[in-house]
C-alpha positions as CSV (number, residue, x, y, z in Angstrom):
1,X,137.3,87.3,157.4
2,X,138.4,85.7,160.4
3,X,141.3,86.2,162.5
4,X,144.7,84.3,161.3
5,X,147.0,82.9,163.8
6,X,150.4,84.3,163.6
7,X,153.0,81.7,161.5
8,X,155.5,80.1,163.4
9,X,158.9,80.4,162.7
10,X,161.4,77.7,162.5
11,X,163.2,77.1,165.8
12,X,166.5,77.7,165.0
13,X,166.0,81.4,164.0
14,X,165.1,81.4,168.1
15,X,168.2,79.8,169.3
16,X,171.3,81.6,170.3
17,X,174.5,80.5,168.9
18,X,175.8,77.9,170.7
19,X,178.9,78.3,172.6
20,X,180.1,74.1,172.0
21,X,182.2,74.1,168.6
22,X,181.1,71.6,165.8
23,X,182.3,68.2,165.9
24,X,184.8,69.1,163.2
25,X,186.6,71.7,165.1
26,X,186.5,69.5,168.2
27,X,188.2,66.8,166.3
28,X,185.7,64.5,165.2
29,X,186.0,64.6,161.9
30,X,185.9,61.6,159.2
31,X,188.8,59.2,161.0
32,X,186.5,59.6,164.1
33,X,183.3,58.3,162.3
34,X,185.3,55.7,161.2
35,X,186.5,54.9,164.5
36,X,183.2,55.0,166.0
37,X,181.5,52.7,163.0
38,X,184.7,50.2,163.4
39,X,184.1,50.3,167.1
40,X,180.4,49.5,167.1
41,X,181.2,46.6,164.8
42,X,183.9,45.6,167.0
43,X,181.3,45.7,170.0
44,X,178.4,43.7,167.6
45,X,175.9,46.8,168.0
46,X,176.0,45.6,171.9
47,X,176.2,47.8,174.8
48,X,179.0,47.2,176.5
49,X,177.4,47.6,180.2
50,X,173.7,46.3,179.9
51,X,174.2,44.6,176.6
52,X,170.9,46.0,175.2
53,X,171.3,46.1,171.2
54,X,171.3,49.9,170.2
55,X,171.7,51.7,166.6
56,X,171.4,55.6,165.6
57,X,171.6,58.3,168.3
58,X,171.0,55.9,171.1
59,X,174.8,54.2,170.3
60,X,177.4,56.6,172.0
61,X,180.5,55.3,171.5
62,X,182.9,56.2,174.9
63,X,186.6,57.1,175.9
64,X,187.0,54.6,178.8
65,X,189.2,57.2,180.0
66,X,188.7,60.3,179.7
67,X,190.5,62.6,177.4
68,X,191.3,65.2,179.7
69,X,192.7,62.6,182.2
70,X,194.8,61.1,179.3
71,X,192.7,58.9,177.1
72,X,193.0,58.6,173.4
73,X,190.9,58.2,170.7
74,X,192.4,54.4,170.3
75,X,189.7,51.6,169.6
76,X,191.7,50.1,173.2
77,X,190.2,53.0,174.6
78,X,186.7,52.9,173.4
79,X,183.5,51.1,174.1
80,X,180.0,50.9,172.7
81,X,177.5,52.2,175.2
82,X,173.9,52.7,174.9
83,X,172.7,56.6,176.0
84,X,171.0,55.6,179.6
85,X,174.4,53.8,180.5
86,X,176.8,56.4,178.6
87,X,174.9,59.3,180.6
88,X,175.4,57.7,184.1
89,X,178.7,56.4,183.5
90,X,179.4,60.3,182.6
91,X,177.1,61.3,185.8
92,X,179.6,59.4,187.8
93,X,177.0,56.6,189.1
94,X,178.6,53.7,188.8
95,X,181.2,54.4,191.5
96,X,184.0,51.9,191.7
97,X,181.6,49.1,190.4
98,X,183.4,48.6,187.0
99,X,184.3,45.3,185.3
100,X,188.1,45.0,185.4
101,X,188.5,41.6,183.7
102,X,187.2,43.5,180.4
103,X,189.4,43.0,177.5
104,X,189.3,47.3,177.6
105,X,189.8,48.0,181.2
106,X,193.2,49.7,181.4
107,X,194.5,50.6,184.9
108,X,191.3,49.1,186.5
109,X,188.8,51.5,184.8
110,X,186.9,49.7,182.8
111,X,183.6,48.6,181.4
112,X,180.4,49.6,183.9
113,X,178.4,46.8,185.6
114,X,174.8,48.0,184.7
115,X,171.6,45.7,184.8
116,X,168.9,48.3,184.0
């Protein structure tokens, strides 16, 4: 009888326990998922840098500013952005090359200029 390859077992009986907290515990519980669907309705399923059209995981919806540095979890303070601009806004690549005359800029941070 021939040799049988050993059975794989499903990858999360691999992973350590992550250290992050669930959303719920971070406070993103049902109001935030309403927040967020309001806000990408609000923002016509648009991001609001490049403008590209975006649904499912690729539409992260963003504190303009930050919560640690004050922000709130306001639709004033949020914007629709797709992943490639969420993750170099949150990289810091953008530098001071932000649209100010954005209905959501507050204290001149405001939407990224992005033309990907």
């Amino acid at each position: 009888m021939p040799h049988r390859p050993p059975t794989h077992r499903s990858s999360k009986a691999k992973r350590p326990a992550s250290p992050r907290l669930s959303p719920d515990a971070r406070g993103y519980d049902h109001r935030w998922r309403k927040m967020r669907m309001s806000v990408y309705v609000r923002d016509g399923g648009r991001c609001k840098a490049c403008g590209d059209v975006i649904a499912g995981r690729r539409a992260h919806i963003d504190h303009i500013i930050a919560k640690k540095d004050g922000g709130g979890d306001n639709a004033g303070n949020l914007q629709l952005l797709c992943d490639r601009c969420h993750g170099k806004k949150t990289r810091g690549e953008y530098g001071s090359d932000v649209d100010t005359d954005s209905q959501y800029s507050q204290g001149g941070r405001g939407v990224p200029k992005c033309h990907l």
